[in-house]
SEFI-349563 format. One line per field, with one value per residue: residue number from 1; residue in one letter; x, y, z of N, C-alpha, C, O, CB in turn. Coordinates in steps of 0.2 Angstrom, whole numbers. Glycine has a CB too. Layout:
resi	NUM:...
resn	a:...
n_u	X:...
n_v	Y:...
n_w	Z:...
ca_u	X:...
ca_v	Y:...
ca_w	Z:...
c_u	X:...
c_v	Y:...
c_w	Z:...
o_u	X:...
o_v	Y:...
o_w	Z:...
cb_u	X:...
cb_v	Y:...
cb_w	Z:...
This chain:
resi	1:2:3:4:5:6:7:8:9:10:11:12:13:14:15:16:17:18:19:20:21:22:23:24:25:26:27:28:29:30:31:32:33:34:35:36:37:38:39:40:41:42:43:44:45:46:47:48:49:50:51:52:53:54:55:56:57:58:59:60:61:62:63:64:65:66:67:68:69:70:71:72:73:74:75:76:77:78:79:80:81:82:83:84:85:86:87:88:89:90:91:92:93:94:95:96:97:98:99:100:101:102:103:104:105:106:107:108:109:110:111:112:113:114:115:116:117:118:119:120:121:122:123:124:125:126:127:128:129:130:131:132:133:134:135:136:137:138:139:140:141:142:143:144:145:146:147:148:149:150:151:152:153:154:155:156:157:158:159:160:161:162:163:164:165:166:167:168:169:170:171:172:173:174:175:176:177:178:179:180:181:182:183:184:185:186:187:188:189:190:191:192:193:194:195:196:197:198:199:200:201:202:203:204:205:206:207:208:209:210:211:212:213:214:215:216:217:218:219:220:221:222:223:224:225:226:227:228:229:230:231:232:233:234:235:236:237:238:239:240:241:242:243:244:245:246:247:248:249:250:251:252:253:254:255:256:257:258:259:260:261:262:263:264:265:266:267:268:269:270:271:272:273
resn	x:x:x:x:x:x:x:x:x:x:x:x:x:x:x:x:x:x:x:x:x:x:x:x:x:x:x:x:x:x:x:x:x:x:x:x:x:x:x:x:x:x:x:x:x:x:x:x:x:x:x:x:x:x:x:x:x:x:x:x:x:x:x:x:x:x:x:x:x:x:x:x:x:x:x:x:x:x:x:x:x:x:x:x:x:x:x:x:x:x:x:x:x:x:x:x:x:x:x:x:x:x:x:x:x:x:x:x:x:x:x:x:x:x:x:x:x:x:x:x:x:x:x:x:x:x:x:x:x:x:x:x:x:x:x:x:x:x:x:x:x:x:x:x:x:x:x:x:x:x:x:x:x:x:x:x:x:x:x:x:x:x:x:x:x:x:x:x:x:x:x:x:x:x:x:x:x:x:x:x:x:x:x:x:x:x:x:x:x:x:x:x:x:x:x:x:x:x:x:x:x:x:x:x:x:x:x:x:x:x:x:x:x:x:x:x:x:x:x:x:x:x:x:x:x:x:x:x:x:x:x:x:x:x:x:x:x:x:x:x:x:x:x:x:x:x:x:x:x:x:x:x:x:x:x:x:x:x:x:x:x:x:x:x:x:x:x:x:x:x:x:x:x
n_u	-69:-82:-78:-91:-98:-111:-115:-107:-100:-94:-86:-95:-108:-114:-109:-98:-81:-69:-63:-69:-61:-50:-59:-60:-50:-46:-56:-52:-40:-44:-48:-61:-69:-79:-88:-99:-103:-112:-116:-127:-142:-154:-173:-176:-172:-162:-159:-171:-183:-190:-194:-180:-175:-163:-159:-154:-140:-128:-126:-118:-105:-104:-103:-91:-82:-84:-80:-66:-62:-64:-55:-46:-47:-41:-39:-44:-57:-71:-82:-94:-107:-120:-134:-139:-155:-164:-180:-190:-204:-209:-209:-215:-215:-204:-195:-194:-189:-178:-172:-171:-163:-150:-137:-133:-130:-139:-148:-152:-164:-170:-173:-171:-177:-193:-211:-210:-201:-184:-168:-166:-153:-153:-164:-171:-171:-183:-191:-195:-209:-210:-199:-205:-216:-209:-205:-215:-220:-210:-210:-222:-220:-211:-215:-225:-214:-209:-219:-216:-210:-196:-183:-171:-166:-169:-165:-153:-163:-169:-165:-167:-163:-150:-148:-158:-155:-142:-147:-151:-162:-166:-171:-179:-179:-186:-193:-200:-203:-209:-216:-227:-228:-216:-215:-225:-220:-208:-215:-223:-210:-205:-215:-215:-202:-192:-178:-169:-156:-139:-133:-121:-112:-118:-108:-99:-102:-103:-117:-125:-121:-122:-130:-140:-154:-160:-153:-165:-174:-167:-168:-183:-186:-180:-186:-198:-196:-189:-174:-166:-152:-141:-124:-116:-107:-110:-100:-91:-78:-61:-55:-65:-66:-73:-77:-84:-88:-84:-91:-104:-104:-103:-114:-123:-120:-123:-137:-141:-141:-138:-133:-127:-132:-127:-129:-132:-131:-147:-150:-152:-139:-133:-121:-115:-112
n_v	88:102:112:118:133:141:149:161:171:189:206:212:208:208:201:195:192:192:201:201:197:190:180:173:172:161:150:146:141:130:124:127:132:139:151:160:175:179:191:197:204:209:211:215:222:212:213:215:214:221:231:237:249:254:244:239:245:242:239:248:247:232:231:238:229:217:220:223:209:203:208:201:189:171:164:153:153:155:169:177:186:188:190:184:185:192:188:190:188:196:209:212:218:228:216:210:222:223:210:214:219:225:218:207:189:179:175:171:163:170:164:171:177:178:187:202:198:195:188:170:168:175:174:170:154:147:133:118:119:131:131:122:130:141:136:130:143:145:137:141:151:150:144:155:163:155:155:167:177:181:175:165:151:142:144:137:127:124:132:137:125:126:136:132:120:126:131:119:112:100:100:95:96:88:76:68:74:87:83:84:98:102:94:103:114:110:106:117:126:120:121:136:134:137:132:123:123:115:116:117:121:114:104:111:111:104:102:102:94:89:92:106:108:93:76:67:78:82:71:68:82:79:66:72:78:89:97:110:114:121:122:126:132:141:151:162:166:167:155:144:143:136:123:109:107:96:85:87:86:73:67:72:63:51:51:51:63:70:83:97:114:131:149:162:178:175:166:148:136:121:110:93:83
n_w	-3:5:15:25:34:40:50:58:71:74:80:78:83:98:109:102:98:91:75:59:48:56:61:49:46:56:53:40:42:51:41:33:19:14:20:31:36:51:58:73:73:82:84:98:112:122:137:139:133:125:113:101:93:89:83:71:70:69:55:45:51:49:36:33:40:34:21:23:28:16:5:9:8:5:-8:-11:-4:-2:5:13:16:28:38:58:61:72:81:71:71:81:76:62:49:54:50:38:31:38:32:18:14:3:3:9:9:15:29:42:55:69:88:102:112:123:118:128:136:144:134:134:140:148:158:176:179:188:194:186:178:176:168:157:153:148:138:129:125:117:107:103:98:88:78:72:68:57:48:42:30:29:31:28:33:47:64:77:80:96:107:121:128:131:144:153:155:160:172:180:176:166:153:136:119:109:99:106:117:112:100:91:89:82:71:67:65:55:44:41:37:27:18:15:8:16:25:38:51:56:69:78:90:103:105:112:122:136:143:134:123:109:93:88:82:89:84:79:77:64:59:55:48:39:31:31:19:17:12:12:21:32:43:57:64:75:81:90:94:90:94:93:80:65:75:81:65:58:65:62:50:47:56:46:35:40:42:29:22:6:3:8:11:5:3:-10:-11:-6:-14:-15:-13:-19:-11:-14:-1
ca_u	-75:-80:-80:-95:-101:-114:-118:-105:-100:-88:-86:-100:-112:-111:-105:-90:-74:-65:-65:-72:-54:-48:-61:-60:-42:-45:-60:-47:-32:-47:-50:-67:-66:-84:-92:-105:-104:-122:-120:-135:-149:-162:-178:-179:-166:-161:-160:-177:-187:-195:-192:-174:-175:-156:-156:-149:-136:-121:-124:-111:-99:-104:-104:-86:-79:-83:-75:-61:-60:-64:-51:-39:-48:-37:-39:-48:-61:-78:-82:-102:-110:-126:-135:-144:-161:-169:-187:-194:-208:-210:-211:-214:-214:-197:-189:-194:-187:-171:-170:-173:-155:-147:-128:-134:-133:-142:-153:-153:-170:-169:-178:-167:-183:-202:-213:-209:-197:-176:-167:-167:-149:-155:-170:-169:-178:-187:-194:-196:-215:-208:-197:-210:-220:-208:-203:-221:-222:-203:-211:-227:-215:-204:-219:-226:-209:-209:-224:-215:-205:-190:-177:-168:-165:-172:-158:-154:-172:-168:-161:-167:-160:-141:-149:-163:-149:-136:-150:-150:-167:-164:-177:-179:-182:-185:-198:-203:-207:-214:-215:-233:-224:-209:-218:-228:-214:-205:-219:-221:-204:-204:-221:-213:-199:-188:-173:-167:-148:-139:-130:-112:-110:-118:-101:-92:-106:-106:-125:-130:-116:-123:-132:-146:-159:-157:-154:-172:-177:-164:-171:-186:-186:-176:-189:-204:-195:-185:-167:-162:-150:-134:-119:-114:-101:-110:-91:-91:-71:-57:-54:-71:-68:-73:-77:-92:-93:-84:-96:-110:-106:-106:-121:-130:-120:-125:-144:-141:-141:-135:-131:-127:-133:-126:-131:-128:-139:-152:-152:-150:-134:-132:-115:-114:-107
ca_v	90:107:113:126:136:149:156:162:180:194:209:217:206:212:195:193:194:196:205:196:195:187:174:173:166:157:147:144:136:125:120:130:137:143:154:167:179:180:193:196:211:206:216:216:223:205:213:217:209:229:234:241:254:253:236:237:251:240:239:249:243:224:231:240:225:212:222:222:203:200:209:197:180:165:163:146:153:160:172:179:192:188:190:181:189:189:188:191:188:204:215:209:222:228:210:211:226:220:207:215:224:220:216:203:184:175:178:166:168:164:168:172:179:179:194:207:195:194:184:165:169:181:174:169:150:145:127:114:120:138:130:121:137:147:131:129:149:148:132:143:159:147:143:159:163:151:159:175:177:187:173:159:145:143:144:132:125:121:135:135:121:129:138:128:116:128:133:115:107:94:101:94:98:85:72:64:79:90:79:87:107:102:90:107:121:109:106:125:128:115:122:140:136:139:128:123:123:110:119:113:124:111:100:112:114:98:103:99:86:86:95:109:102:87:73:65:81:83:66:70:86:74:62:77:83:94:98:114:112:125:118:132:134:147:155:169:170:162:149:140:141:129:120:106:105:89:82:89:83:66:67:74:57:45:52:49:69:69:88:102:122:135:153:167:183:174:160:141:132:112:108:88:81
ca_w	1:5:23:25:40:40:56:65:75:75:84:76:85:106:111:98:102:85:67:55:46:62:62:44:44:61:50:34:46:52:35:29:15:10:25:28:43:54:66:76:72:85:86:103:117:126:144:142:127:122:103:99:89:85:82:66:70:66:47:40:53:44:29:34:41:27:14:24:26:9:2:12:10:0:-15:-13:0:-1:11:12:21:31:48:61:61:80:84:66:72:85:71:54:46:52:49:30:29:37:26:12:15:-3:7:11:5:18:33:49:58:76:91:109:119:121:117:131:140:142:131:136:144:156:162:182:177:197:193:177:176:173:162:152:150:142:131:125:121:111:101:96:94:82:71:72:63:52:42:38:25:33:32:24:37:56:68:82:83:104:109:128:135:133:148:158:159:164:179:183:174:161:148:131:115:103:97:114:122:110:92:86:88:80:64:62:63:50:39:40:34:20:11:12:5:21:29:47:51:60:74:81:96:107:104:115:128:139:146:127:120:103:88:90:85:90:79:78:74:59:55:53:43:29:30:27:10:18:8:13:28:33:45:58:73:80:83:94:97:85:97:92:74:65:81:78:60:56:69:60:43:48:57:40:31:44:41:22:18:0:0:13:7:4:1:-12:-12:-5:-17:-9:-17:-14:-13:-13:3
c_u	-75:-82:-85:-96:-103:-118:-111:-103:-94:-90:-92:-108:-111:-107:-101:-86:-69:-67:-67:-65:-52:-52:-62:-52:-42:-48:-56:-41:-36:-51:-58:-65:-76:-89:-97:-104:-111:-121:-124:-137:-155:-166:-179:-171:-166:-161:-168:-184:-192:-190:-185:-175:-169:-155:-154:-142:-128:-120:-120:-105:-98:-99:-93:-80:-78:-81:-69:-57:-61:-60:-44:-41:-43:-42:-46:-53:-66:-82:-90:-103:-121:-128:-141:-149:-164:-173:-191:-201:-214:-212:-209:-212:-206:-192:-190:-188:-179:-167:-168:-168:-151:-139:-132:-135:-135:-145:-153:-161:-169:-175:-175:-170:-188:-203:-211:-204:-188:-175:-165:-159:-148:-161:-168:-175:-179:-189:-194:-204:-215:-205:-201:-215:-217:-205:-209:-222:-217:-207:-217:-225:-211:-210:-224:-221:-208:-213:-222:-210:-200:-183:-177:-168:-165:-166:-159:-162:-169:-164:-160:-165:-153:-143:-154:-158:-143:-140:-150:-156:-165:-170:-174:-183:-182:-192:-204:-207:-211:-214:-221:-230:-219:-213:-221:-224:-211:-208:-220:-216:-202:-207:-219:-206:-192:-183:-172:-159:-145:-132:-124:-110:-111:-110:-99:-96:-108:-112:-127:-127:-119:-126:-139:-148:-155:-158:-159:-175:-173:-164:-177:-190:-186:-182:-197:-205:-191:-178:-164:-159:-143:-130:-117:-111:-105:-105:-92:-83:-68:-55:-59:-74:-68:-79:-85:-95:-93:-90:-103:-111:-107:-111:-125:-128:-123:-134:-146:-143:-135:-131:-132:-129:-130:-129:-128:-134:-143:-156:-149:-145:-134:-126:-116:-110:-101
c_v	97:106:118:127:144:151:154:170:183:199:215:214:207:208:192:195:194:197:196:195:189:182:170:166:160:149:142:140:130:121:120:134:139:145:159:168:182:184:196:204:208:211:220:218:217:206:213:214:217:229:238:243:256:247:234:244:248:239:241:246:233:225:233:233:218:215:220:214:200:200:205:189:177:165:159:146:158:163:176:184:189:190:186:186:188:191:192:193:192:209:215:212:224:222:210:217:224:218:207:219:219:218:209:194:179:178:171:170:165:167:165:174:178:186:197:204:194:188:177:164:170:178:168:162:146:137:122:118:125:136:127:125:139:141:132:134:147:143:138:150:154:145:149:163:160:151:164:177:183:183:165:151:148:142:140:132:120:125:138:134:123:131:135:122:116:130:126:110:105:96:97:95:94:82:71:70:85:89:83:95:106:98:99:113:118:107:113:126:126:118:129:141:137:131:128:123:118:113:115:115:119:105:103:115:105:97:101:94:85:94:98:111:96:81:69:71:82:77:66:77:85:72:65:79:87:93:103:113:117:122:124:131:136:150:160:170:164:155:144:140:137:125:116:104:98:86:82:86:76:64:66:67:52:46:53:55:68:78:93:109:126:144:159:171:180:168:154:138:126:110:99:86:76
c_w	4:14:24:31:41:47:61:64:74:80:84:77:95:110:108:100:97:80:65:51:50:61:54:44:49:57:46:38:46:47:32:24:12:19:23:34:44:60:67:76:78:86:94:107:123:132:146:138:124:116:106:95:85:83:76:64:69:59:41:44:51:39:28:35:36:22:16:25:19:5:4:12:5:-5:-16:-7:-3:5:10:16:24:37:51:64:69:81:79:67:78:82:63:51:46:48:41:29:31:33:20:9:8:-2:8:6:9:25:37:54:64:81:98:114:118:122:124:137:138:137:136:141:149:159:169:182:187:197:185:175:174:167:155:149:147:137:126:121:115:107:98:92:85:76:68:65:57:45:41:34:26:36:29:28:45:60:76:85:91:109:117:131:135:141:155:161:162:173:183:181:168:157:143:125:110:103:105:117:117:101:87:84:84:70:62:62:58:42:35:34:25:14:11:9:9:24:37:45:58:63:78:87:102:109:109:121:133:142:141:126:113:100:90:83:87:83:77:75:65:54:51:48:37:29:28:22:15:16:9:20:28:39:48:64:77:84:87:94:93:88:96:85:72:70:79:72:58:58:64:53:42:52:52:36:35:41:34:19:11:-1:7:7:10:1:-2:-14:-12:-8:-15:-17:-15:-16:-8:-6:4
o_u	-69:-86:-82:-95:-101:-123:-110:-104:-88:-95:-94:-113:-106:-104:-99:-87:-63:-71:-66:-65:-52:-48:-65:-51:-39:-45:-55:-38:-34:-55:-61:-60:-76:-91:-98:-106:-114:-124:-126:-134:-159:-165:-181:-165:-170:-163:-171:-189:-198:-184:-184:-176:-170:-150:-152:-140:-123:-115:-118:-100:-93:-93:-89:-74:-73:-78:-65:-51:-59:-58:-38:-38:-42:-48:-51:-55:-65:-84:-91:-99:-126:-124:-147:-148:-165:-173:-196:-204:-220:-216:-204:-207:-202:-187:-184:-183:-174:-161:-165:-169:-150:-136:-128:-138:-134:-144:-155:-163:-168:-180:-175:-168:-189:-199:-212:-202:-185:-179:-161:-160:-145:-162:-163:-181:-175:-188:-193:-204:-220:-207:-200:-217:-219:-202:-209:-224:-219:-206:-217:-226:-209:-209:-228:-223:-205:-213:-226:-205:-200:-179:-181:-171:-163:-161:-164:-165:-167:-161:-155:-162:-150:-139:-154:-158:-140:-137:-150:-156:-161:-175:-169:-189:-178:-197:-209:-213:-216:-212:-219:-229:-218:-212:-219:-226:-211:-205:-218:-218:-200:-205:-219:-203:-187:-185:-175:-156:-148:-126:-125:-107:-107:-109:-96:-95:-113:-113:-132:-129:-118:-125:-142:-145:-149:-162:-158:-179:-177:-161:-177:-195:-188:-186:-201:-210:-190:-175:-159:-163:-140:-134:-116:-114:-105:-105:-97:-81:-70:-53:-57:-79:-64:-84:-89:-100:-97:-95:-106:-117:-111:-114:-128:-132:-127:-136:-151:-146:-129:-127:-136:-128:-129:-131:-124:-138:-146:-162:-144:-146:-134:-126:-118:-105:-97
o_v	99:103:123:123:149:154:149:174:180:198:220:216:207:210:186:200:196:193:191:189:184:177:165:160:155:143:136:135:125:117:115:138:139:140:161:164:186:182:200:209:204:215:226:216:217:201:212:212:217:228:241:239:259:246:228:246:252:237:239:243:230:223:230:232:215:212:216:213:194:195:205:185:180:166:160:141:163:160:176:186:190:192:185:191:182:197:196:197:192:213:216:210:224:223:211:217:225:219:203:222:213:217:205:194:173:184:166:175:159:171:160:175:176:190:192:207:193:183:178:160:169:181:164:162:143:135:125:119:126:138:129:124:139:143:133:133:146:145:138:153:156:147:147:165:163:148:168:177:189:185:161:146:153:139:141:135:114:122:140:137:121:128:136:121:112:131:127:104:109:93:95:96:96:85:73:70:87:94:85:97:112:100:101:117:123:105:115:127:129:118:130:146:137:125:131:124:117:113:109:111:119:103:99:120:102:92:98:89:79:99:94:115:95:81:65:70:83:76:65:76:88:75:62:80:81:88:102:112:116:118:129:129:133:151:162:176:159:150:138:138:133:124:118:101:94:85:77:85:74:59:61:64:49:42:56:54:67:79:91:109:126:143:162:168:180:165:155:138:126:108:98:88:77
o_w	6:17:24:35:42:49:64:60:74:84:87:73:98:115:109:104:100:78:67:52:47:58:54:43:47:58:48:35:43:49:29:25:6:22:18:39:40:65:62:78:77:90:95:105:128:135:151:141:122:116:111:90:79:80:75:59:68:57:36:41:53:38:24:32:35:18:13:24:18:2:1:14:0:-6:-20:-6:-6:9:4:21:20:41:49:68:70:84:81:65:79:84:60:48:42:44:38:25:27:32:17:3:8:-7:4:1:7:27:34:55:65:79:100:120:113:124:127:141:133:136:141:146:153:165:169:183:191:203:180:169:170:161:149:143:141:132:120:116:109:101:92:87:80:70:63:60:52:39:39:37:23:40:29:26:47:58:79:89:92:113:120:136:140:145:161:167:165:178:189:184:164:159:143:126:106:105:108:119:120:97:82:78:83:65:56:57:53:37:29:28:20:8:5:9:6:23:41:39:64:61:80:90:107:115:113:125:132:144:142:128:111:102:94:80:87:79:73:71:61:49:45:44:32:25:25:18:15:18:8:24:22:42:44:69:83:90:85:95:92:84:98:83:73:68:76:71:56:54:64:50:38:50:51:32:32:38:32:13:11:-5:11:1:16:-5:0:-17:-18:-7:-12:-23:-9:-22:-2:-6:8
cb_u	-76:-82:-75:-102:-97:-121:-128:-99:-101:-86:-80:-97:-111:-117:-108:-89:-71:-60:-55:-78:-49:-48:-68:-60:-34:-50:-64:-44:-29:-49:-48:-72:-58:-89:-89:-113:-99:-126:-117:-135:-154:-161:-185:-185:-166:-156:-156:-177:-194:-195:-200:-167:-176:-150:-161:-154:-137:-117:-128:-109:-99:-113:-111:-87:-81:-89:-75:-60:-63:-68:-50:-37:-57:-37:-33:-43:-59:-82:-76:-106:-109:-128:-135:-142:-167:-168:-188:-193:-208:-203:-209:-219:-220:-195:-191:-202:-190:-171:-173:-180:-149:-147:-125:-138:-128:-139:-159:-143:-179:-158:-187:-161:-183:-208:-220:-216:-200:-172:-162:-170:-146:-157:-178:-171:-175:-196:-201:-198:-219:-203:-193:-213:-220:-201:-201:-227:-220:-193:-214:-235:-204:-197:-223:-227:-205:-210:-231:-214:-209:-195:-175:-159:-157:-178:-154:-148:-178:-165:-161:-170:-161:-136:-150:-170:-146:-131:-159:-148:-175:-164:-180:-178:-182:-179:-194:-197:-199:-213:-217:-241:-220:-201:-226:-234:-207:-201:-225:-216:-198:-207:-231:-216:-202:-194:-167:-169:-145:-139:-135:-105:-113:-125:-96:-85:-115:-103:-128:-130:-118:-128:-133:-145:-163:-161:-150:-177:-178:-158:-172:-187:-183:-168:-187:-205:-205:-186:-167:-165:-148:-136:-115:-120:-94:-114:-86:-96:-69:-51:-53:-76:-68:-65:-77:-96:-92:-78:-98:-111:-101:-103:-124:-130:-114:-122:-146:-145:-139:-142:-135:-119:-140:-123:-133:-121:-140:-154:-152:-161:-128:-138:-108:-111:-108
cb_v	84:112:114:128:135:149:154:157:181:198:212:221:200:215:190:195:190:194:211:199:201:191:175:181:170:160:151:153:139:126:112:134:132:136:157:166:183:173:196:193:210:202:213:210:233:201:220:225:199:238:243:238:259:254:231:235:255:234:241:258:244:222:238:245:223:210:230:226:200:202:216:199:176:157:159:138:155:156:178:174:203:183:198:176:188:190:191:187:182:208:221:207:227:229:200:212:231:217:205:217:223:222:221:206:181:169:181:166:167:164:165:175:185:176:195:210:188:192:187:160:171:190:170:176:141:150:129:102:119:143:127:117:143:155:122:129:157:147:123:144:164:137:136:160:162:147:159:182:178:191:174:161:143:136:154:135:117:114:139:133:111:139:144:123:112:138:136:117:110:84:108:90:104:80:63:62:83:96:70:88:111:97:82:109:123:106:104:128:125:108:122:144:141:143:130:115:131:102:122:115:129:108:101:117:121:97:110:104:78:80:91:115:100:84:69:62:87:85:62:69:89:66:58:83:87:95:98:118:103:132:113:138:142:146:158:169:170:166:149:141:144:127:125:111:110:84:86:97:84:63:73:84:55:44:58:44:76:65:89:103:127:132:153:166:187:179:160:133:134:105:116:86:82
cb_w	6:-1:28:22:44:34:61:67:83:67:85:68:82:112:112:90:107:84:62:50:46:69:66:40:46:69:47:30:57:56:37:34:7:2:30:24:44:56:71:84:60:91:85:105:121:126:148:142:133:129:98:99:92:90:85:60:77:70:45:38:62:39:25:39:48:23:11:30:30:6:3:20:8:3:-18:-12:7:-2:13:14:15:32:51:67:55:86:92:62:72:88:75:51:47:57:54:27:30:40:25:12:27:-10:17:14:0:19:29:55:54:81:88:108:121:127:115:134:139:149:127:130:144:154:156:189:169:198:196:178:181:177:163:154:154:144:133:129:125:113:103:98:104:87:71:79:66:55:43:44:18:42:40:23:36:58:69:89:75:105:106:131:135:127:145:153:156:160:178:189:175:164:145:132:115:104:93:120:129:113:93:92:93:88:65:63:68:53:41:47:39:21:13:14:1:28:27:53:52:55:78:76:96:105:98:110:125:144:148:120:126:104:80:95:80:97:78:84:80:61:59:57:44:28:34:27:5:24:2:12:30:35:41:57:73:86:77:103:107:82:104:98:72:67:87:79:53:60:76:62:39:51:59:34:29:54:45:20:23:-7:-7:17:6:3:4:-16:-18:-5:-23:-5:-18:-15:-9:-19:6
């Protein structure tokens, strides 16, 4: 059985903490042998949520650092080059053209701020009723996104509550609380052709304790038609490589996924699980 995992970080994302080689091998100990590294391009500068103009200024240092891990992977590993795209939907026009970078064999679309607003890390949350605000926006920012053709797979659909629940309010983001937003972001995705990804990182965050999305929502996606699905650490540092996917592959069997993807130059592969 193969182990994959497509989204995770190196140093050539501002919150990595080692080479892509380094997390390459950390991966491979921990028994992945087909990745794809996703670090982060985001339109917008996260202290502040205003257009970054640089924001794709580490592209030859990608491109530099993947060769250099490539030249060193095992034999029996597949190594990839992608990245997580942020807030596509800020400025369209650039994120296609991001995309449209031929290094590339996949594209994570995510969405870590609101229009003119910090990234959901930084923001100072005051009450649940603030927090329900900016949840409401990120659901119509997230299907807003969802109609632009500027990436492969939706990335952690619930990415708030890491932080609503480190401020101390219990949000949620699933069926119950917002079932109509979430049926039509993933209908969305389905009619053009787009994926979600079934995020692992919550494993090693006790405020989450589980898969982002949540698993009703990774229910319901299958049960739309939806088949495209990626399996991703979110790694930032070699101590959390790996980290999460077992979990996550059994999730997608218990929920009778027949097949996890994979990506190469932008085309969806379905490796049986």
């Amino acid at each position: 059985m193969h182990l994959t995992d497509y989204h995770l970080h190196s140093t050539c994302s501002g919150d990595g903490h080692n080479t892509m080689l380094e997390m390459m091998l950390a991966s491979y100990k921990k028994g992945v042998d087909i990745l794809c590294f996703t670090d982060h391009v985001d339109i917008d500068y996260y202290l502040t949520g205003e257009a970054d103009p640089n924001c794709f200024s580490n592209r030859e240092k990608m491109r530099e650092m993947y060769e250099e891990a490539l030249s060193c992977a095992p034999k029996d590993m597949v190594v990839r080059l992608g990245v997580e795209l942020g807030e596509g939907n800020h400025d369209t026009q650039r994120a296609i053209e991001i995309a449209s970078s031929p290094e590339f064999d996949f594209i994570l679309g995510s969405i870590h701020n609101l229009k003119g607003k910090p990234d959901f890390y930084d923001i100072q949350y005051r009450d649940e009723k603030f927090c329900r605000e900016l949840i409401d926006c990120y659901m119509d920012e997230l299907l807003e996104l969802a109609r632009i053709d500027c990436f492969d797979v939706m990335a952690h659909i619930g990415y708030p509550i890491r932080y609503t629940r480190r401020a101390g309010f219990d949000m949620e983001i699933n069926l119950k609380t917002y079932g109509e937003k979430l049926e039509q972001i993933l209908k969305t995705l389905i009619e053009n052709g787009k994926g979600i990804e079934i995020n692992c990182s919550g494993f090693r965050n006790p405020l989450v304790g589980g898969t982002i999305p949540t698993i009703d929502v990774l229910k319901l996606y299958k049960d739309l038609g939806g088949e495209i699905i990626t399996v991703g650490s979110d790694a930032h540092r070699v101590d959390q490589a790996a980290s999460g996917l077992a979990e996550g592959f059994d999730i997608l069997r218990r929920l009778e996924y027949k097949y996890v993807t994979v990506f190469e130059k932008r085309k969806p592969q379905f490796i049986k699980i």
